[in-house]
BALUM-346792 format. One record per residue: y, x, z of N, C-alpha, C in turn. Coordinates in steps of 0.05 Angstrom, whole numbers, plus 32768, in hexadecimal, padded with zeros to 4 digits. Layout:
YXZYXZYXZ...
// end
This chain:
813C7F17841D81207F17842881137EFC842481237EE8843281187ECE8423810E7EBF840381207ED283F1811D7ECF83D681007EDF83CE81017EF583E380ED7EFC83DA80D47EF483DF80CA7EE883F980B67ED9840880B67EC383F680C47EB083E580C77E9883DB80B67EA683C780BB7EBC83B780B67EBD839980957EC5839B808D7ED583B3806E7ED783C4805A7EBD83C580707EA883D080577E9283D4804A7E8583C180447E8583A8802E7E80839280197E98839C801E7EAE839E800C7EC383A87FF67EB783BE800B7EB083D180057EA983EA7FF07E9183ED7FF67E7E83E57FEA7E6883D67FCE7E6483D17FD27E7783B37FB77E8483AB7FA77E8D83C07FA47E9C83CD7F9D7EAF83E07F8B7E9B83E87F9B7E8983FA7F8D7E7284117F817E6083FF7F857E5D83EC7F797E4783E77F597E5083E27F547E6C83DA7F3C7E7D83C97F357E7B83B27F457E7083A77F397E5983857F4A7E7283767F477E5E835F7F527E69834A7F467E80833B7F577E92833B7F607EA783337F477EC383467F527EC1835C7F4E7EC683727F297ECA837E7F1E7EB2837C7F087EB183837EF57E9E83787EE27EA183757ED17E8A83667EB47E85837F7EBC7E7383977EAC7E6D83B17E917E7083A37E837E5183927E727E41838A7E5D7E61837F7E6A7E7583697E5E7E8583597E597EA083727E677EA783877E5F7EBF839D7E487EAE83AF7E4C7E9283AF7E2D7E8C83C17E1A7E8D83AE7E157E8683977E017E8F83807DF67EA883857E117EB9837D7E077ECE837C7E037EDF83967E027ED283A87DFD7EDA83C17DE47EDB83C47DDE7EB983C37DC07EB183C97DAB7EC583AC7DB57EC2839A7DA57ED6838A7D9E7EEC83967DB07EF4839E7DAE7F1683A67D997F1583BD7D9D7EF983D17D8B7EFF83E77D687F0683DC7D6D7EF483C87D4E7EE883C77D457F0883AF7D567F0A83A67D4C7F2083987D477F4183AB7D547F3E83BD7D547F5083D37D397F5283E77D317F3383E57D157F2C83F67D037F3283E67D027F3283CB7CF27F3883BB7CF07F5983B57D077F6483B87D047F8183B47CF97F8F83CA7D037F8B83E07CF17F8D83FD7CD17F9083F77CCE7F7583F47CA97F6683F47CA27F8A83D97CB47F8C83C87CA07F9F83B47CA07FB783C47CB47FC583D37CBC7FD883D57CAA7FE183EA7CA57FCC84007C917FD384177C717FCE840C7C727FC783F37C537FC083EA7C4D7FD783D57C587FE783C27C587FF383B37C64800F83B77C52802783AD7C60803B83C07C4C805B83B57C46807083BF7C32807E83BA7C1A807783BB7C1A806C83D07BF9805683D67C01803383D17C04802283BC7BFB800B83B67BE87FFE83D37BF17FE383D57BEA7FDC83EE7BF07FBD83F27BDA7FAF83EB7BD37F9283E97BEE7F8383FA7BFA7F7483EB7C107F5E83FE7BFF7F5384147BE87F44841D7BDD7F3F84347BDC7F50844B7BD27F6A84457BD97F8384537BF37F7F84567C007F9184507C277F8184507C2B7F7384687C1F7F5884637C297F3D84757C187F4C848B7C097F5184957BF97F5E84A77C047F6B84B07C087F8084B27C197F9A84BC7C3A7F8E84BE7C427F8084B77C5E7F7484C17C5B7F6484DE7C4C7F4784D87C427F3984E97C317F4285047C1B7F4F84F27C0A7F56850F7BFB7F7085067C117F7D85177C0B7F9985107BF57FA8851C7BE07FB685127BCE7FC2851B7BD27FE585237BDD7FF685337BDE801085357BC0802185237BAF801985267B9A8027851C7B95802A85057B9F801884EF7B9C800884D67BAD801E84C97BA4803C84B57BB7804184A67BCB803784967BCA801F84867BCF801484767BE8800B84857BE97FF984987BF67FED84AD7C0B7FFD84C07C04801D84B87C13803584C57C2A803D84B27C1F803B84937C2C804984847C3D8034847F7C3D801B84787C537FFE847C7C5C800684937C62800C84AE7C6A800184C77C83801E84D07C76803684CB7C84804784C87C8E805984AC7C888050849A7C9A806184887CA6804A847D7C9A8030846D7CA5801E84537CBC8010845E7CB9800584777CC57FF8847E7CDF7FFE848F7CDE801484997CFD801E84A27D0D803084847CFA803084707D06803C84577D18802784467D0A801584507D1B7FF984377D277FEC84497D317FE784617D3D7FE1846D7D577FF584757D4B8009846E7D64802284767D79801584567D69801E84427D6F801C84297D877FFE84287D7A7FEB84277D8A7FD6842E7DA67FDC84397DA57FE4845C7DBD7FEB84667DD0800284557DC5801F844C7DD8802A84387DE1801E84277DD0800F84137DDE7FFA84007DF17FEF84067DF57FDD841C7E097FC7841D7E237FD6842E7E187FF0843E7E2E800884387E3F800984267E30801F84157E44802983FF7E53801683EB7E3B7FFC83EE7E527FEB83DF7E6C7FDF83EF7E6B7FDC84047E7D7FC984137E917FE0840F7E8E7FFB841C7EA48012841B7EB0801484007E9E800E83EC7EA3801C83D97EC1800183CD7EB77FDE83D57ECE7FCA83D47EDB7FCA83DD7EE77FDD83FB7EF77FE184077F0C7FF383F57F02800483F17F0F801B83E77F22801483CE7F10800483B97F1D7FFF83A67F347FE083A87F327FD783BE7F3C7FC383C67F5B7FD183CA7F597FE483E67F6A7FF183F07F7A7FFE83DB7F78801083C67F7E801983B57F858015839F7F7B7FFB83957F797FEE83807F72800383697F5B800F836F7F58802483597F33801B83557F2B801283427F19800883387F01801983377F06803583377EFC805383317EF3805983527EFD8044835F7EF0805C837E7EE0804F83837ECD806D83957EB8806B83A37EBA807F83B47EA5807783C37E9E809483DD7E9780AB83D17E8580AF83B57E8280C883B57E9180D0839C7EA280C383937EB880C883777EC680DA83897ED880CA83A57EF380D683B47EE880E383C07ED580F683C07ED2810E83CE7EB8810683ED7EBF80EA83F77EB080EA84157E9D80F184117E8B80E984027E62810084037E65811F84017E7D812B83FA7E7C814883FA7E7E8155840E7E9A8142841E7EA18141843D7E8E8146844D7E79813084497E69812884647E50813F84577E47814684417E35815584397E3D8178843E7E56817D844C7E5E8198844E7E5F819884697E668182846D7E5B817F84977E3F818384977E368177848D7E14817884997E10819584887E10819B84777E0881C0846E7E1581D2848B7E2B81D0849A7E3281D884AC7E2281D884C67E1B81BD84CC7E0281B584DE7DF081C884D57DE181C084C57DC381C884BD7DC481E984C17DDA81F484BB7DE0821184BE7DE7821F84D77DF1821084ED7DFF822284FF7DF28210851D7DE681FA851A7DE381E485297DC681D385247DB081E285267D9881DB85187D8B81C185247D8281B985207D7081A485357D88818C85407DA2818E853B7DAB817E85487DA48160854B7DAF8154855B7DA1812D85607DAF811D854B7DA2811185457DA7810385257DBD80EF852D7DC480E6854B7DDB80D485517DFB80E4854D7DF3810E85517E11811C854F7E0F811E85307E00811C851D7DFE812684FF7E0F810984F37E0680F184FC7E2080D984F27E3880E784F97E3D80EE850F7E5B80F185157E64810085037E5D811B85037E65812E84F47E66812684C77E53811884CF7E5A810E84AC7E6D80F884B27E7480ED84C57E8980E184C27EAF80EE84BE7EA980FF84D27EBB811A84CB7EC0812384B57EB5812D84AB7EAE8137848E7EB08122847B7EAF8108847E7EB780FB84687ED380F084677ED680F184807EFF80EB848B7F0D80F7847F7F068119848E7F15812B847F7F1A8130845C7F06812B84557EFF812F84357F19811984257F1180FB84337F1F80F0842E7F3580E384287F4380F6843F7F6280FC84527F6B811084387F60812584357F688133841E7F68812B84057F5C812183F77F58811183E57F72810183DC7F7180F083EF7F9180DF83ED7FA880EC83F27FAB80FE840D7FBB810984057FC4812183F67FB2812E83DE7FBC814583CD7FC1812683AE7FB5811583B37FBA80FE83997FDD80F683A37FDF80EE83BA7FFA80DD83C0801080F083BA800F810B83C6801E811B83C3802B812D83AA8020812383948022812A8374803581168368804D8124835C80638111834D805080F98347805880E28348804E80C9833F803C80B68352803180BA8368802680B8836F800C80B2836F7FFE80A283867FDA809E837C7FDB808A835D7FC1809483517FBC808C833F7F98808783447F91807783307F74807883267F65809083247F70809A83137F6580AE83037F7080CB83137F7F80CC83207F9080E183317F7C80DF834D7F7580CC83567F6480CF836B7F4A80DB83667F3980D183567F2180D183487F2480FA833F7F3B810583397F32812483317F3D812D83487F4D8123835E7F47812F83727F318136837F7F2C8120837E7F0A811383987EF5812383857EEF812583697EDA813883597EEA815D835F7EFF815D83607F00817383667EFC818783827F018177839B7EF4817B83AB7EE1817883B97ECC816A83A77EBB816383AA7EA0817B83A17EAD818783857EA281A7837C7EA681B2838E7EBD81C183967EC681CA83AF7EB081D483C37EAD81B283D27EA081B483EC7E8281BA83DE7E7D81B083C87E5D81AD83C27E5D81CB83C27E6C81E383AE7E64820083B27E5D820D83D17E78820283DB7E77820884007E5D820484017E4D81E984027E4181E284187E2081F684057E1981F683EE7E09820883DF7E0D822483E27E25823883EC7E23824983F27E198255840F7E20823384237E14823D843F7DFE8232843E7DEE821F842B7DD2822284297DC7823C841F7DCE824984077DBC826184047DBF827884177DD4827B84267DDA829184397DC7828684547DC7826C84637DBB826A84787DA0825A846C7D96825D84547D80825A844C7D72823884567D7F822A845A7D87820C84557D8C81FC84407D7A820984287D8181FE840E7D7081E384047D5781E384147D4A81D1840C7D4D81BB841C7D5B81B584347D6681A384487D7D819784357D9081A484317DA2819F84207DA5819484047D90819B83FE7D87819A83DF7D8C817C83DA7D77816D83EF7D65815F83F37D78814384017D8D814F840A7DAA813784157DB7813B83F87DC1814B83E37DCC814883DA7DBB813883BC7DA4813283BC7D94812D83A47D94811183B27D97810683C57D9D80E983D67D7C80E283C97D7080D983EF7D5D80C383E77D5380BC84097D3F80A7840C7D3B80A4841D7D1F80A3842B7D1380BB84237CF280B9842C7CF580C584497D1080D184557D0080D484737D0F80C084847D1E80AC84717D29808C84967D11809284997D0E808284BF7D06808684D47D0C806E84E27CFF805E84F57D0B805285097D24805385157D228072851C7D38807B852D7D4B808185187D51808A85037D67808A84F97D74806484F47D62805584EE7D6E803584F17D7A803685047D63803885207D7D802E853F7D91803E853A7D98805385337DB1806885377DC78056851F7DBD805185087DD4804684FB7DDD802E84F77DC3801E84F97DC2800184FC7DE07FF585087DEB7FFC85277E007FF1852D7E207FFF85287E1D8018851A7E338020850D7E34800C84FA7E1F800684E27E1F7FFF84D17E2B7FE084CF7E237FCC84E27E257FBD84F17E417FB584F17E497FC485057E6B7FBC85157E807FC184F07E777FD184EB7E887FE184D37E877FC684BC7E6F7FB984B17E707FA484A27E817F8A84A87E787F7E84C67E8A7F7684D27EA67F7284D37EB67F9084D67ECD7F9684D17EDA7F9684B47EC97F9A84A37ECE7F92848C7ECD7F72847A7EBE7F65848E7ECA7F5184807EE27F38849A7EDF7F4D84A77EF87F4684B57F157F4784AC7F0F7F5E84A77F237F6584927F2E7F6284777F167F4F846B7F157F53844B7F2A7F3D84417F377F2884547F527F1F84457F687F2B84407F6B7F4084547F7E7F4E845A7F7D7F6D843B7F5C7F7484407F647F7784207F6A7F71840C7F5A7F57840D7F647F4A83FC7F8D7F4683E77F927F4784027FB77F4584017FC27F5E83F67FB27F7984017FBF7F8B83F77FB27F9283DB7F9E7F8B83D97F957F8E83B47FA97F8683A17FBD7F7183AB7FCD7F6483997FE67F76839F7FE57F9283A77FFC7F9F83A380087FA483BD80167FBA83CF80197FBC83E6802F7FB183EA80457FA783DC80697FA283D680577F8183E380497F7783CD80417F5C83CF80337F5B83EC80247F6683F780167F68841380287F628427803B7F7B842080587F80843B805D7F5C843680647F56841D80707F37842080667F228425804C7F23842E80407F10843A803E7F1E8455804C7F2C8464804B7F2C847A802F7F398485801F7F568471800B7F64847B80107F83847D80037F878499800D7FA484A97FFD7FB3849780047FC684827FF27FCD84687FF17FE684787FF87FFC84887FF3800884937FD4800C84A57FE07FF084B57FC77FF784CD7FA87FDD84B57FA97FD184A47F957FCD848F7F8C7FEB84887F987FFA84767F8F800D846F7F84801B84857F908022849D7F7F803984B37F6A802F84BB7F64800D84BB7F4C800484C37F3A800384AF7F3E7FFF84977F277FFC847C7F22802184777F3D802984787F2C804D847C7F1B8052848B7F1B804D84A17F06804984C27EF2804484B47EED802284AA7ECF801584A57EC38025848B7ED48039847A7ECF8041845D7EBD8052846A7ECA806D847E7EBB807C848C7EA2807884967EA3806684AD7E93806184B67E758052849B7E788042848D7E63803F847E7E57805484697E778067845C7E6B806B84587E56808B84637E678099846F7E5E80AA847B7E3E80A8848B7E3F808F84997E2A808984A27E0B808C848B7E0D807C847E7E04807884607DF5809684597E0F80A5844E7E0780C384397DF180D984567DF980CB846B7DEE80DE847C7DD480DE84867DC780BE84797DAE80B884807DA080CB84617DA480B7844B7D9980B984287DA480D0841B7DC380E084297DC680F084137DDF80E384017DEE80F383F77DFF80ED83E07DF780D983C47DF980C383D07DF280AD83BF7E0A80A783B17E1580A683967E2F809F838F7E2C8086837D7E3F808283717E418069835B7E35804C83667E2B804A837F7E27803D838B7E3C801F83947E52802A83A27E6F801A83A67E77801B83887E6F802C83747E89802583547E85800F834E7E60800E834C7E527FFF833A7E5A7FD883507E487FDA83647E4C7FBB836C7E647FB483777E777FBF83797E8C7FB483797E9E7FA783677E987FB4834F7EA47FB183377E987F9983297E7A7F93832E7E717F83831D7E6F7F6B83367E797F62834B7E827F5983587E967F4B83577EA67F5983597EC07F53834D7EC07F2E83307EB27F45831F7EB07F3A83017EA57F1683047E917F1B831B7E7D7F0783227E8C7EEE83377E9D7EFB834A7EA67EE0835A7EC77EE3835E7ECE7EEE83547EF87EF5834F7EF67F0983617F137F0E83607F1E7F2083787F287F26838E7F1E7F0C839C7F207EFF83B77F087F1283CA7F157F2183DB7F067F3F83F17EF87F2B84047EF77F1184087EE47F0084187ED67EFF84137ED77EFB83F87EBA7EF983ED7EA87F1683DA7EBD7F1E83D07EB07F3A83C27EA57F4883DE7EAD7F4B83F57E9F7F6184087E7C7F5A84127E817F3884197E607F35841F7E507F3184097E5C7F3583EC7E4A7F3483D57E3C7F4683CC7E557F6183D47E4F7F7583C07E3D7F8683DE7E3C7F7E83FD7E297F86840D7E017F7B840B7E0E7F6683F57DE97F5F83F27DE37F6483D77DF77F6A83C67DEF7F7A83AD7DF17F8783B37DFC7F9E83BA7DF87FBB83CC7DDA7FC683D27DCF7FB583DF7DB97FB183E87D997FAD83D77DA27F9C83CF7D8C7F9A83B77D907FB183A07DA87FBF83957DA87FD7838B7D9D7FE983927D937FF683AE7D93800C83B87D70800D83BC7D777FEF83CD7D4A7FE783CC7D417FEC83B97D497FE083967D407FE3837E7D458008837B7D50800983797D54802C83747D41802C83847D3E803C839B7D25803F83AD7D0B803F83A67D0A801F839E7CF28021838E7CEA802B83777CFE8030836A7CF1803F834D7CF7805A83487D038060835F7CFD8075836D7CDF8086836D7CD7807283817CC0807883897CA2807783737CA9806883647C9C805983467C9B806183367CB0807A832D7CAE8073830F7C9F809183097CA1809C831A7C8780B583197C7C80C7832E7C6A80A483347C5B80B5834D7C4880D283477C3E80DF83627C4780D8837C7C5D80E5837A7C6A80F0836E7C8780F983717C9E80E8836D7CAB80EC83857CCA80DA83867CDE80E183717CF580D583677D0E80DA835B7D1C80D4836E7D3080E7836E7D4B80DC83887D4E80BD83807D5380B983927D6B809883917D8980A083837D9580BA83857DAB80C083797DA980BC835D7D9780C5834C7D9780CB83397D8D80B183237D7E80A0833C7D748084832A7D93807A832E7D9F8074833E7DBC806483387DCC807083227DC6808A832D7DDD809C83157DD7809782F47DBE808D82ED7DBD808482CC7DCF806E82C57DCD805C82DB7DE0804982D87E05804E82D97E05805A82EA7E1D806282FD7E37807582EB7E21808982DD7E32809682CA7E3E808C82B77E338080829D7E3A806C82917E56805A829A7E47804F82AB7E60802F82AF7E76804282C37E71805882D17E97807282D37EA0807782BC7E8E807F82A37E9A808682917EAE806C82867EA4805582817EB1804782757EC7803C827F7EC18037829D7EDA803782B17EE9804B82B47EEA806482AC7EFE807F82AD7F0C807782927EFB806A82787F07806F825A7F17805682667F11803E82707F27802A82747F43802D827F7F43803D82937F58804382A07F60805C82A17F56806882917F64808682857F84808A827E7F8F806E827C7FAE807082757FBF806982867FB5806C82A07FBE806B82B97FC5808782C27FB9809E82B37FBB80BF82C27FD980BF82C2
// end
């Protein structure tokens, strides 16, 4: 045991020190501060630019000193602005879950809605919407939280339980296969309880009805859950480098994993249940994360939560933009990108099946 803890500490080393190999500090505050400022800037377009175009002075007006009577000042105060602020919070969601995941796994290929969780939580809510109408938008989190557990409990375990164990690419046709699955389920109890355009409309992911009240409701899930994740993110850190290597630095890889499954849930469930089945979201900024400041989880988790962020705002907006007055999902603007850079990441690690 000692030989083996000896032959660990270069690992160990690394780790603490954050350099190297490991982490690049100097280039995640760059690209930090980038992200902020490009984030403030996507905001400023997103609440100024829209079906109705609407002078930045106006803008500063209706933020600062809001007038109730002032249409202009109504349509900023209640729709733009709990929209890009919602947007924001799913972003830095699905990305943080999405670095968890592939942290925990070391499978480069995961995301929330690759391994099945948006099908999960999207066959819970077709269940709601069907049997449970009107319910309060604080029991519809829970239940997509459910639904994304479960999804994802299966997932791993029909991958672990196959000669060889988890793989990349073994996870990834699990999680797409039950992911068809639940999507038929949840489309056959939309056309039977005639819930198709409720549904339609979560599964095409976007965000024209946030609300105030859906912020306060997720805001402090969202909250505690980020938190926990980068509480945790040394600790993934340790097990990214292999779970043999984890155990030998003396990490409970057990109770890591039950708690980064917890915060995966909780963001992302929270997330798909406001916008809808947003995917490629966690593939994409995690990965190019990674590329940008090493592979140190201290720093990839609060990076890839404000690129997260500014992804989702920008989608949003061109969303909304690119042929008014009609919207494009938010799913489907990530997805031009999203498809592509899976594909190339499936052809990379294809020799892992």
């Amino acid at each position: 045991m000692t030989k083996k803890t000896d032959q660990l500490t270069p690992e160990r080393d690394r780790m603490e020190e954050g350099g190297g190999l490991y982490a690049r500090p100097p280039i995640a505050i760059l690209v930090m501060a980038g992200g902020l400022i490009a984030l403030l800037f996507g905001i400023v377009l997103s609440v100024t630019f829209g079906a109705k175009d609407i002078h930045f002075l106006t803008v500063w007006d209706a933020v600062f000193h809001y007038d109730s009577s002032l249409k202009e000042h109504q349509i900023i105060h209640e729709l733009r602005l709990p929209r890009v602020l919602g947007c924001m919070l799913v972003g830095s969601s699905l990305a943080v879950a999405g670095a968890i995941m592939q942290g925990m796994t070391r499978n480069p290929l995961a995301d929330s809605g690759l391994l099945g969780l948006n099908s999960g939580a999207g066959f819970a809510l077709a269940i709601i919407f069907a049997f449970f109408p009107g319910m309060d938008y604080k029991y519809l989190i829970l239940y997509s939280f459910l639904g994304a557990a479960l999804s994802t409990a299966f997932v791993y375990g029909v991958s672990a339980s196959v000669k060889g164990g988890l793989s990349p690419m073994r996870l990834v046709l699990a999680g797409v296969t039950l992911s068809t699955l639940l999507t038929a389920l949840s489309e056959g109890i939309a056309l039977y309880y005639h819930i198709g355009q409720d549904l339609a409309f979560w599964y095409a992911g976007g965000a024209a009805g946030m609300r105030w009240m859906h912020l306060k409701i997720m805001f402090p899930w969202i909250v505690v859950a980020l938190i926990g994740a980068f509480i945790l993110s040394r600790s993934i850190s340790l097990l990214s480098l292999g779970e043999e290597v984890a155990r030998g630095l003396g990490l409970r890889t057990g109770l890591v994993k039950l708690l980064g499954g917890l915060i995966v849930v909780i963001l992302a469930g929270t997330a798909v249940s406001v916008v809808g089945a947003v995917s490629f979201v966690g593939l994409l900024v995690p990965h190019l994360t990674r590329r940008l400041v090493g592979v140190d989880y201290r720093w990839i988790i609060p990076t890839s939560a404000v690129l997260g962020a500014v992804l989702v705002v920008l989608a949003d907006l061109a969303a909304r933009t690119v042929h008014p007055p009609f919207e494009t999902p938010i799913g489907a603007m990530i997805a031009i990108i999203g498809v592509p850079f899976f594909l190339y990441l499936a052809n990379r690690e294809g020799g892992e099946l």
